[in-house]
Each structure stands twice: as structure tokens, then as C-alpha cells.
C-alpha positions as semicolon CSV with decimal commas, in nm:
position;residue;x (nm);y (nm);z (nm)
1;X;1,258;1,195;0,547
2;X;1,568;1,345;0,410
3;X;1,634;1,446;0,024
4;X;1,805;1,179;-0,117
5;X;1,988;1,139;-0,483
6;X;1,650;0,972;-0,603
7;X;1,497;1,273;-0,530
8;X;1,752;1,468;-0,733
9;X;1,681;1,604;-1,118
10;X;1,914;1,514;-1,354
11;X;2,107;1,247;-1,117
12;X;1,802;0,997;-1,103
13;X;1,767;1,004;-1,475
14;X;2,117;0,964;-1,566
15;X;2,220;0,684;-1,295
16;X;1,918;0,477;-1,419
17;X;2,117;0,445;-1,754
18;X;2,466;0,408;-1,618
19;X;2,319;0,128;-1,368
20;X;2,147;-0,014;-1,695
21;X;2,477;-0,017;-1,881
22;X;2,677;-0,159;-1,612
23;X;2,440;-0,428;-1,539
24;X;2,418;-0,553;-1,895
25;X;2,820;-0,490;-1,896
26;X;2,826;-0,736;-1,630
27;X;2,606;-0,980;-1,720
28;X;2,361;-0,911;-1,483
29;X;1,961;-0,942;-1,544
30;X;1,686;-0,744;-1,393
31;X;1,374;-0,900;-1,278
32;X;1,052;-0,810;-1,124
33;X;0,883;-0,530;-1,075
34;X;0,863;-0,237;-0,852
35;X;0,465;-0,160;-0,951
36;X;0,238;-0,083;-0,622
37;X;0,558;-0,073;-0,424
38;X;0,533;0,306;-0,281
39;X;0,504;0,171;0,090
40;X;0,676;-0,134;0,168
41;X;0,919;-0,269;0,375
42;X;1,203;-0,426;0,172
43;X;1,410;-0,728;0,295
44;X;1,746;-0,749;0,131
45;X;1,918;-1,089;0,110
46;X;2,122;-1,306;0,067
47;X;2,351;-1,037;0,244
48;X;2,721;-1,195;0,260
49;X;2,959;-0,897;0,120
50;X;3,024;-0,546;0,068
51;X;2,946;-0,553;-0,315
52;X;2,602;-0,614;-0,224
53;X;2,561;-0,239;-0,130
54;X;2,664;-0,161;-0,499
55;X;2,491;-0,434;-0,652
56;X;2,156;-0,311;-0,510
57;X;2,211;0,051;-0,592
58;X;2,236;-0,013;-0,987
59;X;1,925;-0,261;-0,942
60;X;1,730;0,062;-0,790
61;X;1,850;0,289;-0,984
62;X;1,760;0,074;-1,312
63;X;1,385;0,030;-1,123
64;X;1,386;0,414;-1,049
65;X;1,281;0,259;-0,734
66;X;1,358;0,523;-0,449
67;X;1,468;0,363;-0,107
68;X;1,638;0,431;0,242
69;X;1,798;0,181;0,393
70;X;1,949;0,135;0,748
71;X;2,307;0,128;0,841
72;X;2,533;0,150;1,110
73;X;2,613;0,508;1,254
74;X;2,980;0,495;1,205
75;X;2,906;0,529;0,818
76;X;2,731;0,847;0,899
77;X;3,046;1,059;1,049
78;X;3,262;1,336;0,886
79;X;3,347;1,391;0,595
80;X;3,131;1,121;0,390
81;X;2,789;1,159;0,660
82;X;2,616;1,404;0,445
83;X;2,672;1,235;0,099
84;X;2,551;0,913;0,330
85;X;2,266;1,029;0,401
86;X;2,241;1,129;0,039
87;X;2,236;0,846;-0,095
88;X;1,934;0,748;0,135
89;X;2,097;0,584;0,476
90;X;1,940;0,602;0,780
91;X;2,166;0,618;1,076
92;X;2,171;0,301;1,336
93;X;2,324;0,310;1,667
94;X;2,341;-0,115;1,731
95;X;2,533;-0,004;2,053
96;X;2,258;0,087;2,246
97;X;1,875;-0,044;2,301
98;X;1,610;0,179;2,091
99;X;1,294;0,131;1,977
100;X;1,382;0,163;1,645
101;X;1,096;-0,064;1,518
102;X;0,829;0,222;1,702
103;X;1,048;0,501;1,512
104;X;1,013;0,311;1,169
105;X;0,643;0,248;1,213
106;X;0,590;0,591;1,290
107;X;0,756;0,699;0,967
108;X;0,523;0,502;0,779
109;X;0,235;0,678;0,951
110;X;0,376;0,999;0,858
111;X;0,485;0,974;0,497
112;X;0,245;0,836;0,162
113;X;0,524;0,692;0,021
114;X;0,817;0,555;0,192
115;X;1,052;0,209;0,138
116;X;1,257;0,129;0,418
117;X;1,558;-0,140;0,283
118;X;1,670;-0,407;0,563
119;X;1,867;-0,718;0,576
120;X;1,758;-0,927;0,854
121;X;2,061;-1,088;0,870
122;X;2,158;-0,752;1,034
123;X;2,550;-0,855;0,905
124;X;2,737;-0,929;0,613
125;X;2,901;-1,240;0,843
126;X;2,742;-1,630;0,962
127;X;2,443;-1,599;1,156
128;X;2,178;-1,853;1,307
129;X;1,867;-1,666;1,204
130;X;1,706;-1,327;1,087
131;X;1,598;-1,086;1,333
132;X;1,233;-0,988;1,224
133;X;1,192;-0,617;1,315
134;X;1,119;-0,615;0,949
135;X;0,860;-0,819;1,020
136;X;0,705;-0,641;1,292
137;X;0,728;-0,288;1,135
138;X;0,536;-0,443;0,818
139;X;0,263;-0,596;1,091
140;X;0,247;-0,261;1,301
141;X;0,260;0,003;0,981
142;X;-0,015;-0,219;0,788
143;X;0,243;-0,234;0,507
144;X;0,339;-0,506;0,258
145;X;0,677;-0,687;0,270
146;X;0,894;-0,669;-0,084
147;X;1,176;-0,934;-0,109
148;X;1,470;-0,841;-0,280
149;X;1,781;-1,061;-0,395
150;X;2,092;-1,036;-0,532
151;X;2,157;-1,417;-0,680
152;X;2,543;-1,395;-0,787
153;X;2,541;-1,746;-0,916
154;X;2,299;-1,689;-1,197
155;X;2,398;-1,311;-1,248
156;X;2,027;-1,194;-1,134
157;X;1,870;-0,952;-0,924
158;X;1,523;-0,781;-0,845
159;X;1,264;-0,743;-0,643
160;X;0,978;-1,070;-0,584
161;X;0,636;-1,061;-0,544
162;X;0,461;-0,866;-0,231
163;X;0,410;-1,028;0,064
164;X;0,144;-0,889;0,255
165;X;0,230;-1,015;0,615
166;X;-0,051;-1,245;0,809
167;X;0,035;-1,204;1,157
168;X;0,113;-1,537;1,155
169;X;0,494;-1,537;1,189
170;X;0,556;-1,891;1,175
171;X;0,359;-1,976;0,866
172;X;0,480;-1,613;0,678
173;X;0,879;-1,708;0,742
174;X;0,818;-2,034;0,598
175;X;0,701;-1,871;0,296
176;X;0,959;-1,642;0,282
177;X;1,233;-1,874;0,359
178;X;1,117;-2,104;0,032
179;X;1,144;-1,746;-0,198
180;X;1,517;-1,740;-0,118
181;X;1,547;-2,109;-0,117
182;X;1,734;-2,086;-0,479
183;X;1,900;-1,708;-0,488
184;X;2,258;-1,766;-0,381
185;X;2,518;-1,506;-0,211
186;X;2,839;-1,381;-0,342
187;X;2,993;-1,547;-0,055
188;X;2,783;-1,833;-0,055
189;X;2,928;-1,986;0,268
190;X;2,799;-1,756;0,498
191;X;2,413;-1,822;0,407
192;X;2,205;-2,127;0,441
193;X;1,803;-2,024;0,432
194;X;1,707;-2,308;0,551
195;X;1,882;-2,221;0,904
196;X;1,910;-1,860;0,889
197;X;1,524;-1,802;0,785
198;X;1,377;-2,087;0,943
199;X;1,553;-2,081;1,306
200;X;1,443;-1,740;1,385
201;X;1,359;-1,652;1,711
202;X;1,081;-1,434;1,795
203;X;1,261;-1,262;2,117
204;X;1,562;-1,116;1,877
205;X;1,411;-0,835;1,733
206;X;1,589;-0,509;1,511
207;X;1,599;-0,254;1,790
């Protein structure tokens, strides 16, 4: 995996206190904690606007929790791909089939420590239900799941407890669908976990 700005001396250090000071600034609190956390596969919800991309970056940069995260390949072009990539994206082309969930898994396999950031809801817009290739690259990699949440209506954001997938995809979403059951989006409209999480469907996969 590429060299991202977590990786970089003097940045990491001095974005963990700016992220601290503009949290606290705005009234945010930090929760959880990132310990045992090296290989995971991070879910990222409620996912309803673009100030959740800058929301997330000051929570892990205030964890010193390094990440990559997915993100559509039009963010990746001249001038601003490098710095992109940077800052820990992973290019996604959602216009064409690939077996992106093989790819990720195979990452995993290769690297000791790695966190892969997705948001099932695979859009900051209304959908019916989260595709689980998160799901299945935490089953095939043998990793655990860490939830993450930005809840805007009581200023709070972090990182739960991990979920060490079952196999058992019915009985797993459930459980995952009652941790977000009380973190609320910044555009609070456009999620409802007990629809999105709940009405899944197992033949929609990340790919």
C-alpha cells in the first residue's frame, strides 16, 4: 500500500493536535478506542454529506489511527490524484464490474497491518440498504469489523467495539444495525437504520 500522510514524520504528530483543537473548538467529543485495531475493516456511517470526509479525518488523526479508504476514481485525476492518494484513498472505478472484494482480501493477506475505511451505503444520497462487501472481505480476510460514526446530533464521534464477523449474515447485521440505532447523520433525512441496515440484500455486493 501506498505512503500516506499517516505515514509521514512531523505531519502525523502535528495534525493529531490541530484535529484535537478543532474538535474541542467545535464541540465535538471523541470516543472509543482504536486498541487491537491494526487489521480491520472499518464501516463508516451514518454517511449523508460531504463534511463527513472531514469530520472523520480529525477523528483519525486525534486516534493516530492510520486508514485508507475507498473512493470514486474521478477524485483520483490531475492535479489533486497524488495528494489523494496521500491522504490514503484508494481509487474505485463503480463504472465497471471488478472483483474488488478478491483485491481487498488479498491486501489483507499481504500486509500485517492494514484498515480499509468503507461506507456501505456506497453514497452520500437515500438508499434501501447497505451493500456488504465489507462484510464479505472481513469473512474472507479472517479480519474483525470496526464501526465507526459520526453522530452530529450529540456532537460525537469514534470508533465502537470490534465485531468479529460470524458468518452468519443475518444475525451479524442485526447486531450491527442496533449499534447505529441512536448515532444520527448530519443530514438526518437520508438515513433510517432500521431500513438501510436491516433490508440488505445479499446479491448487492461492493464490486
Amino acid at each position: 500500500m501506498q505512503t500516506t500522510i499517516f505515514d509521514t514524520p512531523f505531519i502525523q504528530p502535528l495534525f493529531q493536535i490541530i484535529s484535537i483543537t478543532l474538535l474541542k473548538l467545535l464541540g465535538w467529543k471523541r470516543e472509543g478506542s482504536i486498541k487491537g485495531t491494526e487489521r480491520s475493516v472499518v464501516i463508516a456511517a451514518p454517511h449523508t454529506s460531504n463534511w463527513d470526509f472531514f469530520y472523520t479525518l480529525l477523528i483519525a488523526f486525534a486516534f493516530r489511527k492510520k486508514m485508507y479508504w475507498m473512493g470514486k476514481d474521478k477524485l483520483f485525476k490531475k492535479p489533486f490524484g497524488s495528494v489523494v492518494r496521500w491522504m490514503g484513498g484508494i481509487p474505485v472505478d463503480r463504472t465497471r464490474a471488478s472483483n474488488l472484494v478478491e483485491k481487498t482480501i488479498l491486501c489483507f493477506k499481504e500486509h500485517n497491518e492494514l484498515s480499509i475505511v468503507i461506507a456501505p451505503e456506497g453514497t452520500r444520497g437515500r438508499v434501501n440498504y447497505w451493500k456488504t462487501g465489507f462484510y464479505r472481505i472481513a469473512v474472507g480476510a479472517g479480519v474483525p469489523i470496526l464501526p465507526a460514526y459520526l453522530d452530529y446530533k450529540a456532537k460525537r464521534g469514534g470508533f465502537g467495539k470490534l465485531f468479529f464477523p460470524t458468518g452468519d449474515i443475518d444475525t451479524d447485521m442485526e447486531k450491527i444495525r442496533a449499534f447505529y440505532s441512536d448515532k444520527t447523520g448530519k443530514n438526518s433525512d437520508l438515513f433510517n437504520h432500521n431500513s438501510e441496515i436491516a433490508d440488505y440484500k445479499k446479491d448487492r455486493f461492493v464490486s
